[in-house]
VMD Tcl script that draws the C-alpha trace (Angstrom):
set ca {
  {0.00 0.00 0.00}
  {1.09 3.39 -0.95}
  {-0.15 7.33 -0.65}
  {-2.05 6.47 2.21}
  {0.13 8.37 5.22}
  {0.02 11.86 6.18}
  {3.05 13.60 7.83}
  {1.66 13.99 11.32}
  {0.24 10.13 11.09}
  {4.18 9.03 9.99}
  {5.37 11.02 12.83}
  {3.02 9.65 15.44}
  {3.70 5.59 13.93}
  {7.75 6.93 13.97}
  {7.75 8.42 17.84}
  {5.46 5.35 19.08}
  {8.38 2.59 17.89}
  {10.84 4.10 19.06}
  {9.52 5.90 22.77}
  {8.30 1.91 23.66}
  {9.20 -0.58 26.01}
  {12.77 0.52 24.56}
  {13.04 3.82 26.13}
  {12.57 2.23 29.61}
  {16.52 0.32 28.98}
  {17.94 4.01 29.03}
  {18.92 3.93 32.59}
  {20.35 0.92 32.45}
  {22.43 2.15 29.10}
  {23.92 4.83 31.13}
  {24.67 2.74 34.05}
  {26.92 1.03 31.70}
  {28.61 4.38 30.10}
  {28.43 6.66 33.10}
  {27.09 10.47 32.72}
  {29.24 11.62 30.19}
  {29.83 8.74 27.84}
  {25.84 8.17 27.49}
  {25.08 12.15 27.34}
  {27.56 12.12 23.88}
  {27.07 8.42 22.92}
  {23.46 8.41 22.80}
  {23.02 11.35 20.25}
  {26.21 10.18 18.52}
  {24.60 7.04 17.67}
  {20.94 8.23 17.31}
  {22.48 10.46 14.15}
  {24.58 7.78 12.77}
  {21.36 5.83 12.34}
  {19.38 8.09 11.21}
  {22.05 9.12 8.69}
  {22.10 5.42 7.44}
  {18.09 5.73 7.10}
  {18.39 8.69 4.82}
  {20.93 6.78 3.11}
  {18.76 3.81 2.42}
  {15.83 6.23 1.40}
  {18.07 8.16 -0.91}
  {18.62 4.83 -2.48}
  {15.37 4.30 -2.58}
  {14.59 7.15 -4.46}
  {17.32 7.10 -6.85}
  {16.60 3.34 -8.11}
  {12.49 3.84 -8.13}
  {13.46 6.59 -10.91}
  {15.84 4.61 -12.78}
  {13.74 1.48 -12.83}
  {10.10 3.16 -12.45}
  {9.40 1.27 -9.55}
  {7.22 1.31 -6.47}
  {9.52 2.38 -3.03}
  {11.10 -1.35 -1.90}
  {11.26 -2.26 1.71}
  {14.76 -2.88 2.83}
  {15.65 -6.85 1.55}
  {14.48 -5.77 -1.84}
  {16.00 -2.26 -1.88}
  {19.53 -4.49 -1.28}
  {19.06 -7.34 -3.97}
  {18.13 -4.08 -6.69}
  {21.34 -2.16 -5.43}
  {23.41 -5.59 -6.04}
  {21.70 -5.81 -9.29}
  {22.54 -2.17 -10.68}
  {25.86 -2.43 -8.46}
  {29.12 -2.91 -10.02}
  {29.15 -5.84 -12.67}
  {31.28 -8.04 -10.25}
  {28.50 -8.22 -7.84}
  {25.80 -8.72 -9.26}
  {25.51 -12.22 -9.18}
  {25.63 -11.84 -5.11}
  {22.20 -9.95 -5.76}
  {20.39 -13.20 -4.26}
  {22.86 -14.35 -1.70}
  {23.12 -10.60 0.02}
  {19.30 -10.57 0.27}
  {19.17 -13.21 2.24}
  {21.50 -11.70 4.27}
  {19.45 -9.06 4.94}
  {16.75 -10.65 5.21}
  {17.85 -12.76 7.58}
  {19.12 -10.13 10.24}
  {15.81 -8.33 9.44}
  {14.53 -11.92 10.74}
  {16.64 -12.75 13.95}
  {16.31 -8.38 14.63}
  {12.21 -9.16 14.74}
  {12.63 -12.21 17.07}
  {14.57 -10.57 19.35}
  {12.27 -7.86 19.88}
  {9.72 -10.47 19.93}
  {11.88 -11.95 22.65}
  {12.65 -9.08 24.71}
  {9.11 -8.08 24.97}
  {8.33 -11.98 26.27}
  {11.24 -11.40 29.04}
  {9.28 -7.87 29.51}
  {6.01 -8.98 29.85}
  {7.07 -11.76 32.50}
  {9.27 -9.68 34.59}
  {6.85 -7.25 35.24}
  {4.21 -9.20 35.75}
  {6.39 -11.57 38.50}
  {7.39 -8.69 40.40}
  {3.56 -7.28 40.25}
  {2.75 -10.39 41.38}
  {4.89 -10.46 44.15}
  {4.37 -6.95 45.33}
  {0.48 -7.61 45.94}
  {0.53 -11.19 47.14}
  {1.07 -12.36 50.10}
  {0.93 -16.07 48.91}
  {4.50 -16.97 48.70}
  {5.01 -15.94 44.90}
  {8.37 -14.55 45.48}
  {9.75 -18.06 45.14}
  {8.66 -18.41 42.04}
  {11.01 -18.04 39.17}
  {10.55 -16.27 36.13}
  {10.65 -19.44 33.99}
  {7.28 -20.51 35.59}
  {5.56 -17.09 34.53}
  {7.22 -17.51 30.92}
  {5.05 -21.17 30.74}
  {1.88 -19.04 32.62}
  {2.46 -16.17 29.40}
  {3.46 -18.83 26.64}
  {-0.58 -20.07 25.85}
  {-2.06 -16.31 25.81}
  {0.85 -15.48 23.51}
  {0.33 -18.41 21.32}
  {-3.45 -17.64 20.99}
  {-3.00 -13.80 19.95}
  {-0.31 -14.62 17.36}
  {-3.37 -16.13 15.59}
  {-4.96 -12.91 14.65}
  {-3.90 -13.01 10.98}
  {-5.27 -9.21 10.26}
  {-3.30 -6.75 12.45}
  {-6.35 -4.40 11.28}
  {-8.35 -6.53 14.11}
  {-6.03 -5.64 17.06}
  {-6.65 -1.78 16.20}
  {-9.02 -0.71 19.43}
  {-6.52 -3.01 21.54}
  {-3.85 -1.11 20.22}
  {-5.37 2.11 20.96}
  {-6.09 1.02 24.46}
  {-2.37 -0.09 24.68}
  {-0.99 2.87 23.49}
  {-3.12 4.86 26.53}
  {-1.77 2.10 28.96}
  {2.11 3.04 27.62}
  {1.17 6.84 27.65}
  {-0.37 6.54 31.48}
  {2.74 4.59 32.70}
  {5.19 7.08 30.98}
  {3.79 10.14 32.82}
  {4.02 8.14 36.31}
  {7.74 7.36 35.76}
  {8.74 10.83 34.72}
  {6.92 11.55 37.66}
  {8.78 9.42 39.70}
  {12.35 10.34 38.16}
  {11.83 13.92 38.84}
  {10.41 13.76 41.90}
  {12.98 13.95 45.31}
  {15.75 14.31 43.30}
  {18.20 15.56 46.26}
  {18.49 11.60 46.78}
  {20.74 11.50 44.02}
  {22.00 7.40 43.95}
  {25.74 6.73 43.31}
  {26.76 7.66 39.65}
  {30.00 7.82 37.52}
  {31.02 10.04 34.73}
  {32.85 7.60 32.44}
  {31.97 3.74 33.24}
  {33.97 0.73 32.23}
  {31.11 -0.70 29.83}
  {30.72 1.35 27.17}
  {29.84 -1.91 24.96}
  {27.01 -3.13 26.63}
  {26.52 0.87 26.31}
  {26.35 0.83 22.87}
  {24.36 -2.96 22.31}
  {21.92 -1.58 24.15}
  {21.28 2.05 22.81}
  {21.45 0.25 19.45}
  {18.90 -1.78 20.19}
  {16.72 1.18 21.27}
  {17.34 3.18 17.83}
  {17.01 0.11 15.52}
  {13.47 0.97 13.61}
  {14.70 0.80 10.08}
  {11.87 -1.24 9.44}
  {9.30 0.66 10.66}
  {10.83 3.61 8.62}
  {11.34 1.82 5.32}
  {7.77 1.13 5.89}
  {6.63 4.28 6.43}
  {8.06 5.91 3.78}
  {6.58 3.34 1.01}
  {2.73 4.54 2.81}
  {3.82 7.99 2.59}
  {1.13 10.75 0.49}
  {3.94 13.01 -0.05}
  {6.92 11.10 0.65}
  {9.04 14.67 0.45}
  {7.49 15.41 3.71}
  {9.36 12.06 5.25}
  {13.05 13.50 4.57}
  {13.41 17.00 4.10}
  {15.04 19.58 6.68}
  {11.88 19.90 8.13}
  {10.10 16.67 7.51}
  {9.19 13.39 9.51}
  {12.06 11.91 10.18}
  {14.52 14.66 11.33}
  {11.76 15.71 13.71}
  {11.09 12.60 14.85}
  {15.26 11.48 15.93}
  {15.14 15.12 17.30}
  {12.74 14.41 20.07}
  {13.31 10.66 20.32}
  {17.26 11.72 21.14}
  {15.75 14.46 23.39}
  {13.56 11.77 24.90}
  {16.05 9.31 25.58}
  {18.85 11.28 27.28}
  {16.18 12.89 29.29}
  {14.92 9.19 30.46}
  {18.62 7.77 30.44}
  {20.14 10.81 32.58}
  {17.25 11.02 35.10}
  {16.91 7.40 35.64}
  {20.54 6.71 36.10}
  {20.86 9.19 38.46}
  {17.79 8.36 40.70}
  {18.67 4.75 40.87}
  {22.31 4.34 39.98}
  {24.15 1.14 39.34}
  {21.35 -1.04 40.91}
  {19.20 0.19 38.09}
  {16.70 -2.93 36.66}
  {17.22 -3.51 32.57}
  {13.64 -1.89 32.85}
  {13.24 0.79 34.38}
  {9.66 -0.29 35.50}
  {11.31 -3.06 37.73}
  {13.21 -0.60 39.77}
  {9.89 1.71 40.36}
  {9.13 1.69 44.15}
  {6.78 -0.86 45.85}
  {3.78 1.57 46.27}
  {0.28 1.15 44.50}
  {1.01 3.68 41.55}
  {3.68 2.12 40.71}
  {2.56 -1.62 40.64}
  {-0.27 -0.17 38.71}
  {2.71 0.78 35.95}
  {4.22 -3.06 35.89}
  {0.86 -3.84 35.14}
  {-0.57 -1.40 32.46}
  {3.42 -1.61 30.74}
  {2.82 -5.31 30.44}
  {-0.31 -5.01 28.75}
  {0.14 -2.86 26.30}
  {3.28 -4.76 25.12}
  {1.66 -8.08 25.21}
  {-1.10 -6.26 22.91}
  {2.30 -5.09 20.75}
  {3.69 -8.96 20.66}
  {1.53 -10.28 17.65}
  {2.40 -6.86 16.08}
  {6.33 -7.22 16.31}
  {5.78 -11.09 15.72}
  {3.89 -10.23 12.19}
  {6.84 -8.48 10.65}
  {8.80 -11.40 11.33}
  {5.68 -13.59 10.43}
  {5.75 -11.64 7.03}
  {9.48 -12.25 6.57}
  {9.12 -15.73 5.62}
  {5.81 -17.43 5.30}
  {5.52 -15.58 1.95}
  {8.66 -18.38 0.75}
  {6.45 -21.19 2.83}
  {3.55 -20.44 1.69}
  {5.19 -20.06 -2.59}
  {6.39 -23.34 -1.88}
  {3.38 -25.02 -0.68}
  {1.18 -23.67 -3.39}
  {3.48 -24.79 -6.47}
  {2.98 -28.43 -4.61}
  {-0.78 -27.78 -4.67}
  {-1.12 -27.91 -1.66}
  {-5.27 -26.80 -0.24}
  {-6.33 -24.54 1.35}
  {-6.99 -25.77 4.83}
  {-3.64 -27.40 5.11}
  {-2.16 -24.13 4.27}
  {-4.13 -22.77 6.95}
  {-2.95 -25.08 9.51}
  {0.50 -24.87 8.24}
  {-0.09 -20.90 8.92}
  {-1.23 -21.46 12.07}
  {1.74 -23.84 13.34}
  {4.27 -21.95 11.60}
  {3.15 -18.86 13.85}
  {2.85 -20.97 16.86}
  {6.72 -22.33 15.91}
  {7.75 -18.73 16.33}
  {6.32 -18.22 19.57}
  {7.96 -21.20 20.61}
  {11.12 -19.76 19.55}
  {10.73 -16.71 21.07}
  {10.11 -18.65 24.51}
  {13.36 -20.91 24.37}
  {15.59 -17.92 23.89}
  {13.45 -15.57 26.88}
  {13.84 -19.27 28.84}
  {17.21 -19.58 28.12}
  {18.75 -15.60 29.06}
  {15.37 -14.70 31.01}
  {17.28 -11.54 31.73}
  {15.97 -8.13 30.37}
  {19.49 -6.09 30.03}
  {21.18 -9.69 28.72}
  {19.09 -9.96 25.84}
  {18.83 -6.20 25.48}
  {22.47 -5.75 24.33}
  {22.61 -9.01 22.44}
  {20.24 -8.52 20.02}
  {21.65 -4.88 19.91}
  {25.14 -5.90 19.18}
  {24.31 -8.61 16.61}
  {21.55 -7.67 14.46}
  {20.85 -3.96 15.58}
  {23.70 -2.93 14.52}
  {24.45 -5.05 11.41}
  {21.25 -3.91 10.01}
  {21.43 -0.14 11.00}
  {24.68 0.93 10.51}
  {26.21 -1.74 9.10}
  {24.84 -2.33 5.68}
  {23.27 1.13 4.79}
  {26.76 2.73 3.88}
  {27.68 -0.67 2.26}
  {24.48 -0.29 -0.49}
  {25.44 3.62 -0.37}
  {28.58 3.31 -1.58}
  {27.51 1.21 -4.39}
  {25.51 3.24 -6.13}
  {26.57 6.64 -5.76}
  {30.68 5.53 -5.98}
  {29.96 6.00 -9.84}
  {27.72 8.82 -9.77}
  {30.27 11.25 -8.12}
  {32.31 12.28 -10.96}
  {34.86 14.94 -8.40}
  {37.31 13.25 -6.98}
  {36.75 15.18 -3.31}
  {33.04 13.69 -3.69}
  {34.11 10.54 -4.04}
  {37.01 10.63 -1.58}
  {33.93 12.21 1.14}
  {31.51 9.73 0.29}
  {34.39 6.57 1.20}
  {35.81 8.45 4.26}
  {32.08 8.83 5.25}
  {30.71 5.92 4.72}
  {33.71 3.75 5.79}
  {33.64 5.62 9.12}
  {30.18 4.44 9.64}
  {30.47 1.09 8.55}
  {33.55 0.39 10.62}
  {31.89 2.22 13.90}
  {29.13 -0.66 13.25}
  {31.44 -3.38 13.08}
  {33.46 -2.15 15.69}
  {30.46 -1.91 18.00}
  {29.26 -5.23 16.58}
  {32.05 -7.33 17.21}
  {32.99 -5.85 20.72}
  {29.47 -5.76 22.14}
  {28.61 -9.61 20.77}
  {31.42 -10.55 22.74}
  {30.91 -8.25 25.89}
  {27.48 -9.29 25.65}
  {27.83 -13.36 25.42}
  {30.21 -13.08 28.29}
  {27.75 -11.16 30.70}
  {25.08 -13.95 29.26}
  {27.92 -16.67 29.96}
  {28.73 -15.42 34.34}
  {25.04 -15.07 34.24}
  {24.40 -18.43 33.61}
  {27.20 -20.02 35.56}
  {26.02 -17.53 38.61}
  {22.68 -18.96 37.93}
  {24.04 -22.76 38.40}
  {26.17 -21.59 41.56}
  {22.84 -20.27 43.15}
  {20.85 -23.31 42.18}
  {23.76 -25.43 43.44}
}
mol new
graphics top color blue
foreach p $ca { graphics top sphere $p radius 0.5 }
foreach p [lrange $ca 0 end-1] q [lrange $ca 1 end] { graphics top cylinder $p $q radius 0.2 }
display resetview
């Protein structure tokens, strides 16, 4: 669908997936970069992705004129540049799609993932702070098998159309709980916790603020539904105004919630809210309205690949109601999925920076400059153009794989002494 998205709607859609549950991992992102490090870092890395998002829209807009084509989403945008690319890599068109596709795919499931871990942790600590039944010895993997079935059941919902009042009662659930935190992290601030300036891991920093910022997706998206898709990049338009106040936002958050709580600060900051009434109330209303966004993050990834199941099951002639169930457990499958991995690192801020480091970042920073390069290397014709556009882009890209190589392995160790602390405490 195209020419169906007005500028204020784009904005809204743009400042909703990015001020989510992700927002509420700020604090913990500064804990691991102290004061300074995560005032600088976090706009550093909030413009290097949205410079990589006007690259890929740029792109966009130079290959739908060449080719007189529709605007792509991202895997198609990268087989076409591979196919117009130099003559030496063409023939990689395929392969690198699949690439993309498939850290578009493992990006989806960890968000998917992370807002399993979410739901569960806040409802566990809800749980505990208003019984009085002995539920604080019970671990989080029991209320991952209580969530699993009520997961399972709205991943059915094949129409995301149906889940539109739900949404809208989610999205005043998220709004709600965002006042009472800022609330709450401006309120008594003479008890100031114990902070640093400059911390010793700026990694995890930089997993985790990646995985806040990652919303190419959404974007790409976006801009194909766009009316008057000048609106969505100029000076002015949708998507400078939107990383203005999402960077804004998340400093704000980040600063104010680091300093309240400090070091001891949850990987949400809605598990380290007081034990008081209002702020149970948050746990609860946070966990609902990302429960009611599950099946919506789930249906990108959904959309990644059943499309290839389902081509393959029709050229077998395959009918109709086996398809169906086929649908049906292929979407339960993924749920599944997503339940191992929140069983196996049932930790908030573990996951957090994993996903960050591996596919965040791949898909953010990574591979924009990459598909940049390749089509406007040729189009330069100065030499100082072209000499800018490698310095540029090979900055970014190296910044990525910097970030991505350090913070997968800071990250897998943290997951790794979590683990073995886990067996030591069991033992």
């Amino acid at each position: 669908m195209t020419g169906q998205t007005s500028a204020l709607q784009a904005l809204m859609h743009l400042l909703k997936s990015y001020i989510g549950s992700g927002i509420l991992a700020m604090p913990k992102a500064f804990s691991y970069s102290g004061i300074i490090i995560g005032c600088i870092g976090t706009p550093v890395i909030g413009l290097l992705c949205h410079t990589c998002i006007h690259m890929l829209i740029d792109i966009n807009e130079y290959l739908c004129q060449k080719l007189s084509l529709q605007p792509m989403d991202y895997e198609e945008l990268a087989e076409k540049v591979f196919e117009n690319g130099p003559d030496r890599l063409q023939k990689f068109s395929k392969a690198f799609r699949i690439v993309v596709t498939s850290f578009l795919f493992v990006a989806q499931m960890g968000f998917c993932t992370t807002y399993y871990v979410f739901i569960a942790s806040n409802i566990k600590q809800f749980s505990e702070s208003v019984s009085t039944n002995g539920w604080s010895c019970v671990s989080i993997e029991y209320y991952l098998l209580i969530v699993l079935p009520f997961l399972v059941l709205i991943s059915f919902i094949k129409n995301i159309k149906h889940l539109s009042i739900a949404s809208m009662f989610g999205n005043v659930l998220q709004l709600v709980s965002f006042v009472i935190i800022i609330y709450n992290l401006v309120s008594q601030m003479d008890n100031i916790s114990d902070t640093v300036l400059v911390s010793d891991k700026v990694p995890q920093f930089f997993s985790t603020t990646m995985f806040t910022y990652e919303g190419i997706t959404v974007t790409m998206g976006l801009y194909r539904s766009m009316k008057n898709r000048r609106n969505f990049d100029k000076p002015c338009g949708v998507i400078n105004n939107a990383i203005a106040i999402v960077i804004v936002f998340y400093v704000t958050v980040g600063l104010l919630g680091y300093l309240k709580y400090g070091d001891q600060v949850a990987g949400s900051i809605t598990l380290s809210l007081p034990k008081k009434p209002i702020y149970e109330s948050v746990q609860l209303m946070y966990s609902i309205a990302i429960f009611i966004s599950y099946p919506i993050q789930l249906y990108v990834a959904i959309n990644i690949l059943w499309p290839l199941i389902y081509t393959k099951l029709h050229e077998r002639k395959v009918s109709s109601c086996i398809i169906d169930v086929c649908n049906y457990g292929f979407r339960t499958c993924l749920v599944l999925l997503t339940y191992a991995l929140a069983a196996l690192i049932p930790k908030l801020d573990l996951i957090l920076s994993l996903i960050g480091a591996i596919s965040c970042s791949t898909v953010a920073i990574m591979i924009p400059p990459i598909l940049h390069t390749m089509i406007f290397y040729e189009l330069k014709k100065e030499t100082l153009s072209r000499l800018w556009l490698c310095i540029r882009n090979a900055f970014i890209f190296l910044f990525g794989l910097l970030g991505f190589c350090i913070g997968t392995y800071f990250s897998l160790k943290d997951i790794i002494e979590s683990i073995d602390i886990s067996d030591v405490d069991n033992c």
